[in-house]
C-alpha positions in Angstrom: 84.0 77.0 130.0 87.6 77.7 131.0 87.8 81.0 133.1 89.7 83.8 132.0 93.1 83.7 133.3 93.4 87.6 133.9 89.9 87.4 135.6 91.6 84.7 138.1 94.4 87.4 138.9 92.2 90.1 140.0 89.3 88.6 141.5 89.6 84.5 142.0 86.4 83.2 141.4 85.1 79.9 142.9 81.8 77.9 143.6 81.4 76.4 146.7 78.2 74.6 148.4 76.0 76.1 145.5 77.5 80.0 146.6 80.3 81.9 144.3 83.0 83.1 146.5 84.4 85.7 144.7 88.0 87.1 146.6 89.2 90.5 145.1 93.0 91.2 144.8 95.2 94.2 146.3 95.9 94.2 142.5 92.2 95.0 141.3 92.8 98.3 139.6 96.0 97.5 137.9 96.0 97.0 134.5 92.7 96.6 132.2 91.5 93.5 133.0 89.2 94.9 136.2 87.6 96.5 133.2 85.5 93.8 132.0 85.7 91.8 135.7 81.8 91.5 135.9 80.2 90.5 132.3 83.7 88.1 131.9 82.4 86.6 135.7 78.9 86.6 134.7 79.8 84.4 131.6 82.5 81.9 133.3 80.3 81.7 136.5 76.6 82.2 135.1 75.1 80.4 137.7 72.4 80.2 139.5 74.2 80.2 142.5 72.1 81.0 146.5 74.9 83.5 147.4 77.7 85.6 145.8 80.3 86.2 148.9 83.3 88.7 147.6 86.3 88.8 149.8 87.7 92.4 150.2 90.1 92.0 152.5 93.0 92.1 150.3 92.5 95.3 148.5 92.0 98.9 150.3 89.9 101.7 148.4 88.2 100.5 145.5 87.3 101.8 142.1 84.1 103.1 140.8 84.7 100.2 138.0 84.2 97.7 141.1 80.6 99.4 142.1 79.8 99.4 138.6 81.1 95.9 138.1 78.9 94.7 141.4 75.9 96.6 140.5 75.8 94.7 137.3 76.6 91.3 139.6 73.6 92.1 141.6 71.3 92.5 139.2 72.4 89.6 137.0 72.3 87.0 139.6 69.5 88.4 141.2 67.3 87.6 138.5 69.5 84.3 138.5 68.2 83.4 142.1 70.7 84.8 144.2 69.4 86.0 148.1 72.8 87.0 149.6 74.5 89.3 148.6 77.9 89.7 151.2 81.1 91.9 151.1 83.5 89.9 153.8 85.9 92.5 155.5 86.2 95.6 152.8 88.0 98.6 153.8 85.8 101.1 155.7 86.2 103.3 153.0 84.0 101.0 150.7 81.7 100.7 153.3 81.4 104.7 153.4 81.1 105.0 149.6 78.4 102.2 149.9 76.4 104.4 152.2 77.3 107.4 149.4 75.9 105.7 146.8 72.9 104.7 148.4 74.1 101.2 147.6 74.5 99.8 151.5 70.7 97.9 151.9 71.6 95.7 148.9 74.5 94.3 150.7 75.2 92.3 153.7 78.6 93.8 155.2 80.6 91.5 157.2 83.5 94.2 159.0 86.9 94.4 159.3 87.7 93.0 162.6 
């Protein structure tokens, strides 16, 4: 299946070495496609894969539709086989609202250097 092109704008899905790489744009929030980001992701990219890596270093604060939309990632590939789970250099802002949310044990955090 062809992915869909506004899903490549925002977050630039790709499978490497049997992991999905997943790199978030500074554009995330704008416009609607971040809407649908995660069941458009899970159906271009179902998988199984043994580790989804998204790239925040690009973007600053993010959305509450990005922790839904990661939440839903999680579980999905989970069940899908997934172990790692690893948000590469998001703002420490994320990380806070990670910890808010309760949401920081699912997650392996690589910081901001």
């Amino acid at each position: 299946m062809m992915p869909d092109m506004a899903l490549q704008q925002i977050i630039a899905p790709q499978v490497r070495n049997g992991e999905l790489h997943i790199v978030v744009s500074k554009d995330f929030d704008a416009g609607a496609a971040h809407r649908e980001w995660a069941p458009q992701l899970l159906a271009d990219f179902p998988g199984p894969y043994t580790a989804i890596i998204v790239d925040c270093s690009r973007c600053g604060l993010l959305s509450s539709t990005f922790f839904a939309g990661l939440m839903q990632l999680y579980h999905e590939y989970s069940a899908r086989g997934a172990r790692r789970f690893v948000l590469h250099h998001p703002d420490p802002r994320v990380v806070r609202n990670l910890s808010i949310l309760r949401l920081h044990n699912l997650f392996e955090v690589v910081p901001r250097p």
